[in-house]
N, C-alpha and C positions, 0 to 999 in steps of 0.2 A: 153599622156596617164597616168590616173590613176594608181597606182597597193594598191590595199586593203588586209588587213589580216584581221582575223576576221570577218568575211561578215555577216555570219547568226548566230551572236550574235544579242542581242538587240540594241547595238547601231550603231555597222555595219548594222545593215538589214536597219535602219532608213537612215546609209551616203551612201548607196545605195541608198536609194530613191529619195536623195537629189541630187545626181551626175546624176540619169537617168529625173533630170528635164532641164538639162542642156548639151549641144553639145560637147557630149567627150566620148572617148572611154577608157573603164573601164576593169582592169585584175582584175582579184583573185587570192591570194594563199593560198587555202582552204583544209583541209583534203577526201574531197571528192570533184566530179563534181557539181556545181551547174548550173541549167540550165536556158540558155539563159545569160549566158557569158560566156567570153575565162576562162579559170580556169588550175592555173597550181596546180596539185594534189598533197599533200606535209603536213606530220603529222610532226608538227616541234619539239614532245618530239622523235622521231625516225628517221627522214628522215636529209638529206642536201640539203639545199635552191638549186633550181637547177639555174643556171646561166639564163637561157629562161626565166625567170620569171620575169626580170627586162630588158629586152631586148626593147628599143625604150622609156621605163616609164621616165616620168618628174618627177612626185609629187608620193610618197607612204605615206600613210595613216596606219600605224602598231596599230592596234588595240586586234591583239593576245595575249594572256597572260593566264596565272594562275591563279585562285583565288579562288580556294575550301576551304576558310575559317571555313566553318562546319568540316572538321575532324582537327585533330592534327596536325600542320604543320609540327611537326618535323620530323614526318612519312611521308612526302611528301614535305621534304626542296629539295630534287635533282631535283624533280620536276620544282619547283620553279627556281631553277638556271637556267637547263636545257632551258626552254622556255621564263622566262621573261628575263633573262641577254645572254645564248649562242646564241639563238635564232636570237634573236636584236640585238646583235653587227653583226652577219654571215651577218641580212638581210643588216644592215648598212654598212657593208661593200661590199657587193655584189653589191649596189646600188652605191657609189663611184665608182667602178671599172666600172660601166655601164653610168658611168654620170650623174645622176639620179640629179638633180636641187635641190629637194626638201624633208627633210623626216619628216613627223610629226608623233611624240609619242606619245601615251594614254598614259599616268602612274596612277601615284593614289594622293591623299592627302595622304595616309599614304606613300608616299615617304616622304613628309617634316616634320614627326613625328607632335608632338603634342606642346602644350604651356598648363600653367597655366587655371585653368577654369575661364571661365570668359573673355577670352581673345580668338579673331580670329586668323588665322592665316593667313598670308601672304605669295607673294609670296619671299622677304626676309626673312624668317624665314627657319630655315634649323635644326631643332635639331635630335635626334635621332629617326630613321623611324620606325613604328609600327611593329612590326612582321618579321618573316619570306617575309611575303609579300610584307611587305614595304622596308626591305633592298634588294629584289633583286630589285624591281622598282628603287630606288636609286641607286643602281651601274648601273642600264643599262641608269641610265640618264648620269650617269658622263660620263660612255665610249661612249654616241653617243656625249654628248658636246665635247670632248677630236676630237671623229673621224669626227667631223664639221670640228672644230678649224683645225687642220691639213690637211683636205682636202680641205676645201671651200665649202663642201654642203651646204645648208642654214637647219639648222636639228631645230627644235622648241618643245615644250615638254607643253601636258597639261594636267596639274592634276584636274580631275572631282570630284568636293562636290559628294552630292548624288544624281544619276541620276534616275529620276522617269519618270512614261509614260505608254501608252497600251503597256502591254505585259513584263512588270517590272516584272526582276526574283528576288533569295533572298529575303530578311528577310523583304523587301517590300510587296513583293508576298504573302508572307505567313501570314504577318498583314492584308492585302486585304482581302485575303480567309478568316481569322478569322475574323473579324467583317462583312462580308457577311454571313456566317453559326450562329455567335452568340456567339460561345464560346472566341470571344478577350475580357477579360475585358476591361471596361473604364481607360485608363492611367490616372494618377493623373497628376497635372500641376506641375513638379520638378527642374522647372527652367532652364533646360537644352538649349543648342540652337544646332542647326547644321545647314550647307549651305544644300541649291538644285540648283537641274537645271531640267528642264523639257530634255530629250531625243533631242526632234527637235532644242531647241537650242543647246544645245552642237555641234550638228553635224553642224549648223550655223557656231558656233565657230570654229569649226575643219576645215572649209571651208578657213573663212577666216583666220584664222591666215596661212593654207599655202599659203595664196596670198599676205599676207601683208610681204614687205623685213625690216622693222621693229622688225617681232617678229624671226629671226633669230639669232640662241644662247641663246633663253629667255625661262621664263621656266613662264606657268600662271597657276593660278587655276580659274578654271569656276563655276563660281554661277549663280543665279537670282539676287542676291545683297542682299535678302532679308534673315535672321536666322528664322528658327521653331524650335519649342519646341516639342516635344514626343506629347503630349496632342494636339497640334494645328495639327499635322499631320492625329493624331488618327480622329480628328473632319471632317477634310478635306474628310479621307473617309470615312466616315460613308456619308457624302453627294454623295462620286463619285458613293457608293452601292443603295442608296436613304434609308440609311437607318437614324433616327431619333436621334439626338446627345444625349446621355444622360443625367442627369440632378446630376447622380453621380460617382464619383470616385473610385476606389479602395484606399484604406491607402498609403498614402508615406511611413509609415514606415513599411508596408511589404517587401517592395523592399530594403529598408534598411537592414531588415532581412536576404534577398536572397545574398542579397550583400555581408555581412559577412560571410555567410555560404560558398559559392563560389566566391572569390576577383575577379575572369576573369568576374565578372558582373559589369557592370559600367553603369552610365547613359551617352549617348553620346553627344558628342557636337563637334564643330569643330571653 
């Protein structure tokens, strides 16, 4: 038996789909009932993992987490603890206690902080994690390797580039909506790069790596292989909208501007 957090996110609602193509019976532990599965009901910034919930499960799939990056995180660092690190060590360890074979982690790339621009990051790179956000995914990664290593679970951990798709929330979503309405300017070409993945692969990925006894104790980042550029993503939708690529840009050095004026603006890359 499956047991999934997260369900009816974007990329849970997808590793649903991909587990109901195949012969297996599937739990959830979701803040509410969803229907047409077992669901054990459980809001994990308030409630305790209930022991039933892992009861009979081989493989868990922990895809719950935090990540309201639009407000102030420091106004909502407990938060953060609370559910990306208490949350995940409770469920990790509920699952040991229950035998559970297998536990795969969503975390983030901003677990393994950042590098030099110009440079990718790997899965040996490990410097200081981005945010609020990134240090609790990093400590909830070291406590399940920690709670592997001493148990024997096979615990595996995978940090997702940028995951794109139907139904792509965040600052994807709201690039989409503005160059379907009109009002996203044309990005300039700034040389920047960052990974992707398309949704349906990742949940590929998440597949197999809980099958593979290889990637146990290992920690990956998922991409398509392939770096984009602001501009080459920008171009990408305006075709998914059908709408016509422009032929102009806005100034690079506006953004330069905005950049000084407010330093939390940076061009991204990964």
């Amino acid at each position: 038996m499956y047991l999934v957090t997260g369900s009816t996110g974007f990329i849970g609602s997808r590793l649903l789909g991909l587990l109901n193509t195949i012969e297996c019976d599937v739990r959830l532990l979701a803040r509410s009932k969803v229907n047409n599965y077992e669901t054990v009901v459980c809001n994990l910034e308030q409630d305790r993992i209930s022991k039933h919930a892992l009861e009979s499960v081989d493989t868990v799939f922990h895809l719950a987490g935090f990540a309201h990056d639009m407000q102030d995180p420091s106004k909502v660092e407990d938060l953060y603890r609370v559910i990306n690190v208490e949350a995940t060590v409770e469920l990790a360890r509920l699952a040991v206690e229950s035998g559970v074979k297998r536990f795969v982690f969503i975390s983030s790339v901003k677990a393994g902080g950042g590098l030099a621009s110009g440079k990718c990051i790997n899965e040996s790179d490990q410097n200081e994690p981005e945010g609020v956000y990134g240090k609790s995914k990093r400590e909830a990664e070291l406590k399940l390797l920690k709670i592997g290593n001493e148990s024997g679970m096979h615990v595996s951990i995978i940090r997702p580039s940028l995951v794109y798709g139907p139904e792509v929330k965040g600052n994807l979503q709201l690039m989409l909506a503005g160059i379907k309405k009109g009002w996203f300017p044309p990005l300039p070409e700034m040389g920047n790069r960052r990974s992707m993945i398309h949704v349906d692969d990742l949940v590929q990925v998440i597949f197999l790596v809980s099958e593979d006894k290889r990637s146990n104790g290992e920690i990956f980042i998922a991409t398509d292989g392939a770096p984009y550029s602001s501009r080459e993503i920008y171009n990408a939708m305006c075709g998914v909208v059908g709408k016509s690529i422009p032929k102009w840009s806005v100034p690079k050095i506006l953004f330069d501007i905005v950049r000084l004026v407010n330093p939390r603006i940076k061009y991204k890359g990964s």
